[in-house]
Structures are given as structure tokens and as C-alpha cells.
KOLKELUM-72906 format. One record per residue (C-alpha): residue number from 0; residue in three letters; x, y, z. Coordinates in Angstrom, 1 decimal, always signed. Each point is the difference from the previous one (the first is absolute). Layout:
N
{num->NUM	residu->Ala	c1->X	c2->Y	c3->Z} .
...
//
This chain:
75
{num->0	residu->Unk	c1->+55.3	c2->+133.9	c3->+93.8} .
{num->1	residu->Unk	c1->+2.8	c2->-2.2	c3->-1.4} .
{num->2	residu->Unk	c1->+3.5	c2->+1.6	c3->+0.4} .
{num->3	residu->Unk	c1->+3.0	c2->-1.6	c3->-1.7} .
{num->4	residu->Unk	c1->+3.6	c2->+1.3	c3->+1.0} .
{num->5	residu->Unk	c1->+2.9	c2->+0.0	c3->-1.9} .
{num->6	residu->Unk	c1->+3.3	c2->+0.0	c3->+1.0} .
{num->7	residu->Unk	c1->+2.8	c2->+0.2	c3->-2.2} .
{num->8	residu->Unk	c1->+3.4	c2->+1.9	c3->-0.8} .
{num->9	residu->Unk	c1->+0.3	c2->+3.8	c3->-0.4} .
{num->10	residu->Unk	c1->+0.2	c2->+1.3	c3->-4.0} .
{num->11	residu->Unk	c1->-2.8	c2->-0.6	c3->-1.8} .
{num->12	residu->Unk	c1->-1.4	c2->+2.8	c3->-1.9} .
{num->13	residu->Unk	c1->-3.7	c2->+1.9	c3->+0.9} .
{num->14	residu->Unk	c1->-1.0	c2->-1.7	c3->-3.7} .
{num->15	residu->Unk	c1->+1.5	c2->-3.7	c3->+1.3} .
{num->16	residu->Unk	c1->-2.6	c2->+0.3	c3->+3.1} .
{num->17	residu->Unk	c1->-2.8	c2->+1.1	c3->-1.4} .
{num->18	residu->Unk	c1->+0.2	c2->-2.6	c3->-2.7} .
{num->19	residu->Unk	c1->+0.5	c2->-2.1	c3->+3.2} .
{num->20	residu->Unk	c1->-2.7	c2->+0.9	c3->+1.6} .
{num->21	residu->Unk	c1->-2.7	c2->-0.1	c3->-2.6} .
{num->22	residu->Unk	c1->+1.0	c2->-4.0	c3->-0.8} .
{num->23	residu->Unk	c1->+0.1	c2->-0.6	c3->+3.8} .
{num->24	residu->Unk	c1->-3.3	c2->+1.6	c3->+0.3} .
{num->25	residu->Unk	c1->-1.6	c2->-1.8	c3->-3.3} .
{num->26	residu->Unk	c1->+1.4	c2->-3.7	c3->+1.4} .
{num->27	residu->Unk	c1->-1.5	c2->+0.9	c3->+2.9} .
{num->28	residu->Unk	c1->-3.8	c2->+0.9	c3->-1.5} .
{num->29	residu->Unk	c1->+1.0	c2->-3.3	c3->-2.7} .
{num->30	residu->Unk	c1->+0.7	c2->-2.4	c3->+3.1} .
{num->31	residu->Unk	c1->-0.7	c2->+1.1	c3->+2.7} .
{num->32	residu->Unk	c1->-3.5	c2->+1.9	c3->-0.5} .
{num->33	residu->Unk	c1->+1.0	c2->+3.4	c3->+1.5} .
{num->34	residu->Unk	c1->-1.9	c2->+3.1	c3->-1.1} .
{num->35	residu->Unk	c1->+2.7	c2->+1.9	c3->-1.5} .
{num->36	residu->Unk	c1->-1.2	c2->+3.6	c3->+2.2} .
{num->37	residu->Unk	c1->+0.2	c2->-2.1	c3->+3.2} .
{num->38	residu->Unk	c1->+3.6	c2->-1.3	c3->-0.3} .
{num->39	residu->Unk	c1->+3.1	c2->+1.5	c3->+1.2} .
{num->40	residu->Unk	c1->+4.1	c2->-0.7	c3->-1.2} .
{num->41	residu->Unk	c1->+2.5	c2->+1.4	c3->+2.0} .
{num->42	residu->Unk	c1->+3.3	c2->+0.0	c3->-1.6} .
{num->43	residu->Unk	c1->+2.9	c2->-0.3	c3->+2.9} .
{num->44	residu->Unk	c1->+4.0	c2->+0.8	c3->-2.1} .
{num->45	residu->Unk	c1->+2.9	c2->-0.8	c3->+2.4} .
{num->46	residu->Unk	c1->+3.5	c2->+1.2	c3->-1.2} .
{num->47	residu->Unk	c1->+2.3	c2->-2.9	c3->-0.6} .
{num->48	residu->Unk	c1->+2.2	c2->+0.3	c3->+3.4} .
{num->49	residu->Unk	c1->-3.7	c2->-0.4	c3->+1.9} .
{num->50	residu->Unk	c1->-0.3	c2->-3.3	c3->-1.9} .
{num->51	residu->Unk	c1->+1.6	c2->-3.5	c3->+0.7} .
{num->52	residu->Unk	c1->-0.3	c2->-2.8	c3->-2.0} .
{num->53	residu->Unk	c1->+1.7	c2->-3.6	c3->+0.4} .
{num->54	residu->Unk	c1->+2.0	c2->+1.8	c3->+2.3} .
{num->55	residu->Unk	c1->+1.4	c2->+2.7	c3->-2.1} .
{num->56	residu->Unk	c1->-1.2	c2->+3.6	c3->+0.3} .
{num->57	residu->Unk	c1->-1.2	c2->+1.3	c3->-3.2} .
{num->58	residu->Unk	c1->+2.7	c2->+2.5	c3->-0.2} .
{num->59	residu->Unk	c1->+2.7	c2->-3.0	c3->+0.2} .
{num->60	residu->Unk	c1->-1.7	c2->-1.8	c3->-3.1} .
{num->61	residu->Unk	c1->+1.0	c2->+0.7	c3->-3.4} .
{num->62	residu->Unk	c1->-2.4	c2->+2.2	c3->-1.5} .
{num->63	residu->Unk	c1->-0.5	c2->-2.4	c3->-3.0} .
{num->64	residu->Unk	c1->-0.1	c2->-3.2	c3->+2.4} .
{num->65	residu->Unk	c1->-3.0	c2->+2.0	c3->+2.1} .
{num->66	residu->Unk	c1->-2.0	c2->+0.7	c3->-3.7} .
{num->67	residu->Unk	c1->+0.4	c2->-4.1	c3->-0.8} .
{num->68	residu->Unk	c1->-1.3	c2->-0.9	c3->+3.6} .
{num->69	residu->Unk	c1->-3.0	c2->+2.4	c3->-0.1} .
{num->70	residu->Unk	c1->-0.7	c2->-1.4	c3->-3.3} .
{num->71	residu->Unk	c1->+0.4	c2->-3.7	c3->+0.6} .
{num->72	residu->Unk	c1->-2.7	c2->+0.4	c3->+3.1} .
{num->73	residu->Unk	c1->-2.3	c2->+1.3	c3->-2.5} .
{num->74	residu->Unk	c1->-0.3	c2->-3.2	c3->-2.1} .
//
């Protein structure tokens, strides 16, 4: 039973996660082998002041300097 968590910031949409969940569970069948009714994705959302990042609470970044750093850790 392969379970991948997610952890990201709070204000996706119910469309964004679904989306997200269906490519998370078709990399994992792609790559990893995983019988698609057998896998699990649990989606953990934290609000900006529970998040820190290079020292900075989320709610102390600029909104627009928080978007380019979640982006650039995609590529």
C-alpha cells in the first residue's frame, strides 16, 4: 500500500487537488508500479503563519515572492 503525502500551503482549489492527485497517482503506477486502487495521497494545507521558510513565516513574505519560490522548487 504505497502512501505519498503532500504538504503544501493552504488555497488551492477542490479542482487544483484532484488534478493533483490523479498525476501523483499516475507517476506513481508509471514509476513506481503501484496498483492505482491500492495507493493512498493525503493532501496536508497549512496556512501561511504555520509555515516558515529561510526564516521567514509565510505570512511575512510577499505574496508574489512566496508564488516565485514555490515555483522555482518545481523546476
Amino acid at each position: 500500500m504505497p502512501f505519498v503525502t503532500v504538504h503544501m500551503w493552504e488555497g488551492r482549489s477542490v479542482a487544483q487537488k484532484r488534478a493533483l492527485v490523479a498525476a501523483i497517482t499516475q507517476a506513481m503506477v508509471d514509476h513506481a508500479g503501484a496498483r492505482p486502487d491500492a495507493l493512498h495521497v493525503a493532501i496536508s494545507e497549512y496556512p501561511l503563519e504555520n509555515w516558515g521558510r529561510a526564516g521567514v513565516l509565510g505570512i511575512d513574505m510577499s505574496h508574489a515572492s512566496a508564488a516565485t519560490n514555490d515555483e522555482e522548487d518545481r523546476a
